[in-house]
C-alpha positions, 0 to 999 in steps of 0.5 A, spaced: 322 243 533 318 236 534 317 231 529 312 228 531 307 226 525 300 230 527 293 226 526 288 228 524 281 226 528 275 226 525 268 228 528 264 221 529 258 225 529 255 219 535 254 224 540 258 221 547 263 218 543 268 223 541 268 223 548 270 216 549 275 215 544 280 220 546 278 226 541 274 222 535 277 218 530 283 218 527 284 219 520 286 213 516 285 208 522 282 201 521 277 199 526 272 194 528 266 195 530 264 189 534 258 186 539 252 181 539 247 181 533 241 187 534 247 191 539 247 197 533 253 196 530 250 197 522 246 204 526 252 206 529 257 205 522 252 209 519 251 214 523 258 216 522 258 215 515 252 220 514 255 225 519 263 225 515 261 224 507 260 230 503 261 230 495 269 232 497 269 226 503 266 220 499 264 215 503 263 206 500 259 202 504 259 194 502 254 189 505 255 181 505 248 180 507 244 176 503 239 180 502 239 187 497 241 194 501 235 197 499 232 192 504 237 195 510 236 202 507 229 201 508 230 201 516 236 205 515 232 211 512 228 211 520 233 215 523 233 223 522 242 222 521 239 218 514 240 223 508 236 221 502 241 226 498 248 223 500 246 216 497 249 215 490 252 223 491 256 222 496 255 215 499 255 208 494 253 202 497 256 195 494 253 189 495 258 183 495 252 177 495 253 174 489 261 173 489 259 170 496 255 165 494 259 162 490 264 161 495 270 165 491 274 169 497 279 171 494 274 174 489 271 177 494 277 180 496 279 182 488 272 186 487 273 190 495 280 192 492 277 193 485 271 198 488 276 202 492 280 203 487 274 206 481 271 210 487 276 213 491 273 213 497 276 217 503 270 212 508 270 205 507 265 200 511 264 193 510 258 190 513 258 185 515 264 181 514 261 175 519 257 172 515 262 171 510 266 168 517 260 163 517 259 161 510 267 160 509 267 155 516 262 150 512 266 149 506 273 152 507 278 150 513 280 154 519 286 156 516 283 159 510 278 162 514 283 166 518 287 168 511 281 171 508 280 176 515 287 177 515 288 179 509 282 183 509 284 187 514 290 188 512 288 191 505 283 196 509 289 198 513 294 200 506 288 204 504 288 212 504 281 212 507 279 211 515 277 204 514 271 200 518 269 193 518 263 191 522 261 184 525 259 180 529 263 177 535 264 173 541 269 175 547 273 168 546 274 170 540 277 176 540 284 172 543 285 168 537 282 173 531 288 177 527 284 181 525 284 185 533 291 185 532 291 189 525 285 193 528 288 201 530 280 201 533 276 197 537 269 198 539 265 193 541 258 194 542 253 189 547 246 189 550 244 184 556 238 183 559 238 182 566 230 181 569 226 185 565 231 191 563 235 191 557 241 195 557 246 197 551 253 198 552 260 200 549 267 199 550 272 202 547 277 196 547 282 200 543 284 207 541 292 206 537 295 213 540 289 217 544 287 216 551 280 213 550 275 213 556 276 205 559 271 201 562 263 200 559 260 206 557 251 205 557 248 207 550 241 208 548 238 208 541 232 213 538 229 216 532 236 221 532 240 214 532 246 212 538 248 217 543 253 215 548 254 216 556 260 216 558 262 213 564 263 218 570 269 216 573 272 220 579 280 221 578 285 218 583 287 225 587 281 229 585 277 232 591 270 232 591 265 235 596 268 237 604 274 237 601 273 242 595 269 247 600 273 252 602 269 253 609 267 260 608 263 261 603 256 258 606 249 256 603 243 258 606 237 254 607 231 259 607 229 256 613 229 261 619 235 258 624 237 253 621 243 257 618 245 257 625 243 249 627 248 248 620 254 253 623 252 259 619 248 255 614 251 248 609 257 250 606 258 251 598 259 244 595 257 240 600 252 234 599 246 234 605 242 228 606 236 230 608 232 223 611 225 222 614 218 218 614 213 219 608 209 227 610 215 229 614 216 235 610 222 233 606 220 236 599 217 242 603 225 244 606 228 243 599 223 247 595 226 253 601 233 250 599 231 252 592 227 257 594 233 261 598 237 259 592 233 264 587 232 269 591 240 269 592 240 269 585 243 262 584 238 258 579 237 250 582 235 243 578 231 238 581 230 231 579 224 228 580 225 219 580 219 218 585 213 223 583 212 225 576 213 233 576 206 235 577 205 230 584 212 234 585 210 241 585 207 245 590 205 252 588 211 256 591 215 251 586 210 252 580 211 258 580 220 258 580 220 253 574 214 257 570 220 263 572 225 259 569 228 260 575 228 251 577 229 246 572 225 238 572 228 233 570 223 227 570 227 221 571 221 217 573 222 212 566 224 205 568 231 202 565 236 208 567 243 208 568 247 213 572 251 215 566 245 217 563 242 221 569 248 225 570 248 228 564 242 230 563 243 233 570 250 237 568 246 239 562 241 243 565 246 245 570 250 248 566 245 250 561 242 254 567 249 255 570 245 252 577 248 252 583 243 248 587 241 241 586 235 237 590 233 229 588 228 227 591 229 221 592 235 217 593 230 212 594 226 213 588 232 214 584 235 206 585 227 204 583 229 207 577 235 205 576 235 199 571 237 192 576 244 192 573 246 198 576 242 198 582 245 192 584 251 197 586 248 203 587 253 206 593 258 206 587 253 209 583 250 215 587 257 216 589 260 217 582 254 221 582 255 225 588 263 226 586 262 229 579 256 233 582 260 236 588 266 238 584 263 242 579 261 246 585 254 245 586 251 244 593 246 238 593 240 236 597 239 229 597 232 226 599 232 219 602 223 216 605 225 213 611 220 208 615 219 211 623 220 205 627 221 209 633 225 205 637 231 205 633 235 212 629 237 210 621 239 214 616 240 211 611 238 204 607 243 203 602 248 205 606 249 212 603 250 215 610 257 216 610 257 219 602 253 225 605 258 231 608 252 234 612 245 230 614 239 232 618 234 227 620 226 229 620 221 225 625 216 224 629 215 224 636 208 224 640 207 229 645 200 229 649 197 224 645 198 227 639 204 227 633 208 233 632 215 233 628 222 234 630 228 235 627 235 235 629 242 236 624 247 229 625 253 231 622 256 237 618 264 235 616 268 239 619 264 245 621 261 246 628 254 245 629 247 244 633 246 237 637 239 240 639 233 236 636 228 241 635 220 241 634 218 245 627 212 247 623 208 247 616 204 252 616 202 256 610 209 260 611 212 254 610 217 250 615 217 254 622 222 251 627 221 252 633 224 250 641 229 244 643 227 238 646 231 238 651 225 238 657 221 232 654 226 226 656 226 220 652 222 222 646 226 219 642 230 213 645 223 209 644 219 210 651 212 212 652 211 220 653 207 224 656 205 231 656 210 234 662 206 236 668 
């Protein structure tokens, strides 16, 4: 029999960040909520509060600040989480100014004690505990100054109640404060403003006996509070892609005789990079991709970063997302991270238990990206592609190349090499006039044709039709003409 003591984890009620600590937060922790000053802290302390406090599970919530708690309850109250009935019912909120200006830390520390005492509470909060830092450094020596945060987390840690102190921090700090020692939890909250974006982030620093998500996490604040996107992280050992097809199953691209260009059509789970120059067709294969895909039964999800749905529906694609068939997803809003598009995007797959995917496009989605994360978007599409391909869907990428004629790039991030399967689109004059070719590059591990055809749009949609063998040097960059 294990002897073991059970901890109990509490829901946070933040959504993404049960995720990120292991679980949830463990009961009777002490934990510090830290970051730079408008990053969320106060927002995210209250949002767990209000989510765990119930007449049975009473929470105290004491603020240091010099102005009333009316006042940030005022701005508090915006939030849809905030619920008027739990104040004074099951939330006390404390304020603490007056012992702090007289500058008696120790009373400060007796009225905290004295307060958890009468109340009983199973939540304590002290917000913010900073500005009692700030105040103690005009009047009292170092040495007393890390007494009193000392002491303080080491009252809240002997409290029968999952305890939270809130402050602002400074990274050098966090090597010479007591108080990260004491803390079983550290959460620490961070905006940076890089050119014109804002972004917010959250690190879980520490987590005593759960395995907490590393590395930083983005986060965004609306009407409904904080809500977390946890990192994609792919897993040393985990296969993605080629490597989780099994090479029978194979996914048809509606698009007659490209099934047998791609070997017997795109193997289930592969990611398709389908490159070419603006007109060039590429939205109308992937509606055939989705297309195909609902006939067979297998709903799809587009996720538009470069046109708005209503530029990005043609009449055929109207018509599935009206079925319920296909899913949008508008990315077009500037300042995205990664973290928050795949979400949105295995949401909706797993809400539609899709199994096909198109982004249109590539290119689109790094103009979308907020500039810290575009500065690294091989990494980020990457991350992307792998969590996607292991789920077991097959994607279609789009990427708008510019048709230089004289020379052939797939790609101009260098996303080439993260696609298991790429066809190339094109023109190429003839007689005097533009025609468009197409041609299949690379499907890993499967056999494939090295024609490059010329193909259609018509009303039928996309028509392929013969090799381009007879017209040499059309597409090494020499002048053509008409044969004959």
């Amino acid at each position: 029999m294990s002897n073991r003591v059970k901890i109990r984890c509490l829901p946070s009620g933040v959504p993404g960040l049960d995720n990120l600590l292991g679980g949830g937060l463990p009961e009777f922790s002490f934990n510090l909520i830290a970051g730079t000053p408008g990053s969320g802290k106060t927002t995210l302390a209250h949002q767990i509060m209000f989510s765990l406090a119930n007449p049975q599970y009473r929470a105290l919530f004491f603020t240091v600040l010099g102005e009333p708690a009316l006042k940030m309850l005022r701005y508090q109250q915006q939030f849809t989480f905030f619920d008027q009935n739990k104040v004074n019912e099951s939330i006390r909120f404390v304020n603490l100014s007056a012992e702090l200006l007289e500058g008696d830390f120790d009373r400060v520390l007796a009225r905290i004690a004295d307060e958890v005492k009468a109340y009983a509470p199973s939540l304590v909060f002290v917000d913010s505990f900073r500005s009692v830092v700030q105040s103690a450094r005009r009047e009292e020596s170092m040495s007393d100054l890390q007494r009193f945060v000392q002491q303080l987390g080491m009252q809240m840690t002997s409290w029968q109640a999952t305890t939270f102190l809130i402050g602002e921090y400074l990274a050098p700090e966090t090597e010479s404060s007591p108080v990260f020692t004491v803390a079983d939890g550290i959460l620490w909250l961070s905006q940076n403003l890089h050119r014109n974006s804002m972004v917010r982030k959250m690190q879980v620093v520490k987590m005593r006996g759960q395995a907490q998500s590393p590395g930083l996490h983005t986060f965004r604040m609306s009407d409904a509070g904080l809500r977390i996107f946890p990192r994609a992280i792919v897993q040393p050992g985990a296969v993605t892609g080629s490597e989780t097809s099994t090479g029978d199953a194979r996914v048809s691209m509606g698009i007659p005789g490209l099934d047998e260009m791609l070997g017997g059509g795109l193997p289930a789970g592969y990611s398709l990079l389908l490159v070419g120059p603006s007109g060039s067709g590429k939205t109308i294969m992937a509606t055939e991709f989705l297309a195909e895909g609902v006939r067979r039964g297998e709903p799809g999800v587009i996720a538009a970063f470069e046109k708005s749905p209503s530029q990005l529906l043609n009449n055929k694609l109207s018509d599935l997302v009206k079925a319920g068939k296909v899913g949008v997803i508008n990315t077009r809003s500037l300042d995205l991270s990664i973290d928050e598009t795949l979400h949105d995007l295995i949401e909706m797959i797993k809400r539609m238990q899709a199994k096909r995917v198109v982004i249109d496009s590539v290119s689109g989605f790094e103009l979308a990206l907020a500039p810290e994360f575009s500065e690294d978007f091989r990494g980020s599409l990457y991350r992307m592609v792998a969590e996607l391909t292991a789920m077991g869907v097959t994607i279609l990428m789009i990427s708008e190349m510019e048709d230089r004629y004289t020379d052939l790039r797939f790609s101009p991030f260098g996303s080439a090499i993260l696609a298991d399967a790429i066809i190339v689109q094109r023109y190429v004059e003839i007689a005097g006039q533009f025609k468009r070719a197409f041609s299949v590059v690379k499907v890993r591990g499967s056999e494939h044709s090295k024609d490059i055809r010329l193909f259609d749009i018509t009303n039928k949609g996309i028509v392929i039709g013969e090799a381009m063998s007879e017209y040499a040097g059309i597409l090494s960059g020499r002048p053509t003409l008409s044969p004959g």
